[in-house]
C-alpha positions as a Markdown table, in Angstrom:
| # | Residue | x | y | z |
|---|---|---|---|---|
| 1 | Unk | -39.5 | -6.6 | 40.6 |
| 2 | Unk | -42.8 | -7.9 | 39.4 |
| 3 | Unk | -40.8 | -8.9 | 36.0 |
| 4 | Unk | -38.5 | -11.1 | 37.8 |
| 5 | Unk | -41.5 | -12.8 | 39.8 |
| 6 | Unk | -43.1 | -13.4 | 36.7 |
| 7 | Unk | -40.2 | -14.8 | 35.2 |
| 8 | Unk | -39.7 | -17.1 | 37.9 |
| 9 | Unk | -43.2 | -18.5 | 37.7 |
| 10 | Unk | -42.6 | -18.6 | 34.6 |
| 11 | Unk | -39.4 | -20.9 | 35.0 |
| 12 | Unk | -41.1 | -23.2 | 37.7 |
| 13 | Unk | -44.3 | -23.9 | 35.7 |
| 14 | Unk | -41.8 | -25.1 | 32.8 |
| 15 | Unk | -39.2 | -27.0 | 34.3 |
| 16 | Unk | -41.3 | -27.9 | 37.9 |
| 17 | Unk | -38.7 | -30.5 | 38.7 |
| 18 | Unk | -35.5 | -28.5 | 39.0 |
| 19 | Unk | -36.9 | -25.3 | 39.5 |
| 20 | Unk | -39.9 | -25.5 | 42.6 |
| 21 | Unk | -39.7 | -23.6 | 45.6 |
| 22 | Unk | -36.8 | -21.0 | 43.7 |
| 23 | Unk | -36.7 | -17.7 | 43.6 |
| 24 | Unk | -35.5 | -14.5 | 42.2 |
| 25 | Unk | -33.8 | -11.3 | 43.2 |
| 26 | Unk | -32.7 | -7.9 | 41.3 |
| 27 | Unk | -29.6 | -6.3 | 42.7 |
| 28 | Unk | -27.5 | -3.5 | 41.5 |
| 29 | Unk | -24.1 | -4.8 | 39.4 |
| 30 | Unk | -21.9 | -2.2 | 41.7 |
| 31 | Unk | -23.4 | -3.8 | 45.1 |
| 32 | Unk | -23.0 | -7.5 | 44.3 |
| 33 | Unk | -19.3 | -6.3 | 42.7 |
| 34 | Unk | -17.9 | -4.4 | 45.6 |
| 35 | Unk | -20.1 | -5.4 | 48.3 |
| 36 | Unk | -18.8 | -4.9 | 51.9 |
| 37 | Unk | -15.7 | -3.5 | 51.0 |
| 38 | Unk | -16.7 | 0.1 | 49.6 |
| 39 | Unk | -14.8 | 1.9 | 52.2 |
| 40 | Unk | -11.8 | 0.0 | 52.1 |
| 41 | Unk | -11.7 | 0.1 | 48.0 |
| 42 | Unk | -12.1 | 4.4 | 48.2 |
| 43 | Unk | -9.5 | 4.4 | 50.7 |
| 44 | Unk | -7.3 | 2.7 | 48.6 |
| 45 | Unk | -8.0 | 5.0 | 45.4 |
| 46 | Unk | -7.5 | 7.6 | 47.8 |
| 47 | Unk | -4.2 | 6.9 | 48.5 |
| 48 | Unk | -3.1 | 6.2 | 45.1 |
| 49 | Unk | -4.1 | 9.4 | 44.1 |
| 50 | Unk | -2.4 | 11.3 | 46.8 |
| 51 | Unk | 1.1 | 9.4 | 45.7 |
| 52 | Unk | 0.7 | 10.4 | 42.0 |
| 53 | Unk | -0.1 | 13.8 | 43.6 |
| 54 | Unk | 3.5 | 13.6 | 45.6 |
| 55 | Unk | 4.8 | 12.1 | 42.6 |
| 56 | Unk | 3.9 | 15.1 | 40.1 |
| 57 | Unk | 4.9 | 17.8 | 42.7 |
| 58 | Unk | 8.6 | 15.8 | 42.7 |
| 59 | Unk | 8.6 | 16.0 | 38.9 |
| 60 | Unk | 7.5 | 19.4 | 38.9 |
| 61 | Unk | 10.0 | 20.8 | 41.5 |
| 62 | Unk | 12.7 | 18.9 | 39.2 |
| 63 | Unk | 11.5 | 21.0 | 36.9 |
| 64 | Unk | 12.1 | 24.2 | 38.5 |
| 65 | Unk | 15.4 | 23.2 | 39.5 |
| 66 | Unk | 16.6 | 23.0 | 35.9 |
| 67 | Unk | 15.5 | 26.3 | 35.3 |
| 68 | Unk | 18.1 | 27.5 | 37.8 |
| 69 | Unk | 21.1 | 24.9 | 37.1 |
| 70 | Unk | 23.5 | 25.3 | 34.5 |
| 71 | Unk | 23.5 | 21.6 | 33.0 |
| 72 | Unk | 21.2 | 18.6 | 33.1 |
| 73 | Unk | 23.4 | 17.0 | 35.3 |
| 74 | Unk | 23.2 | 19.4 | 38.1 |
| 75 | Unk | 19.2 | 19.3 | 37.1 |
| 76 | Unk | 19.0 | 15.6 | 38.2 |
| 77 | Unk | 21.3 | 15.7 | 41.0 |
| 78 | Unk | 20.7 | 18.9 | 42.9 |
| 79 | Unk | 17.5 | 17.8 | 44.6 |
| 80 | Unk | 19.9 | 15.2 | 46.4 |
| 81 | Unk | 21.5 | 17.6 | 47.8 |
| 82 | Unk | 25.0 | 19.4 | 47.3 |
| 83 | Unk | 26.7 | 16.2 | 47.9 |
| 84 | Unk | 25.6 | 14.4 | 44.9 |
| 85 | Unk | 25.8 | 17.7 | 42.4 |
């Protein structure tokens, strides 16, 4: 913090017209980024991640279904039901 009030001296004794009465602050890249919305952005990644978790659990039970089923056909189809197979 004392580098930045330095700095800005610095600044206002150089240019005194454009830069008096200014001032300086340090924040963190991550805070001035996301802000207020933290909660509603970890939410979000929270929920994408729990549909690529349903979405890996489908592919992996289609998996086990072909293991059991006679032809690719009835591999894709049987999860539908034994309407569609």
């Amino acid at each position: 913090m004392a580098n930045v009030k330095a700095i800005v001296k610095q600044l206002e004794m150089q240019y005194p017209d454009t830069n008096r009465d200014q001032g300086g602050t340090v924040a963190s890249l991550s805070t001035v980024v996301v802000g207020d919305v933290r909660p509603i952005l970890l939410t979000l990644l929270t929920g994408a991640g729990l549909l690529l978790l349903i979405a890996s659990v489908n592919v992996a039970s289609l998996r086990v279904g072909y293991w059991g089923s006679s032809s690719p056909k009835e591999w894709f189809w049987s999860p539908l039901g034994p309407r569609w197979a």
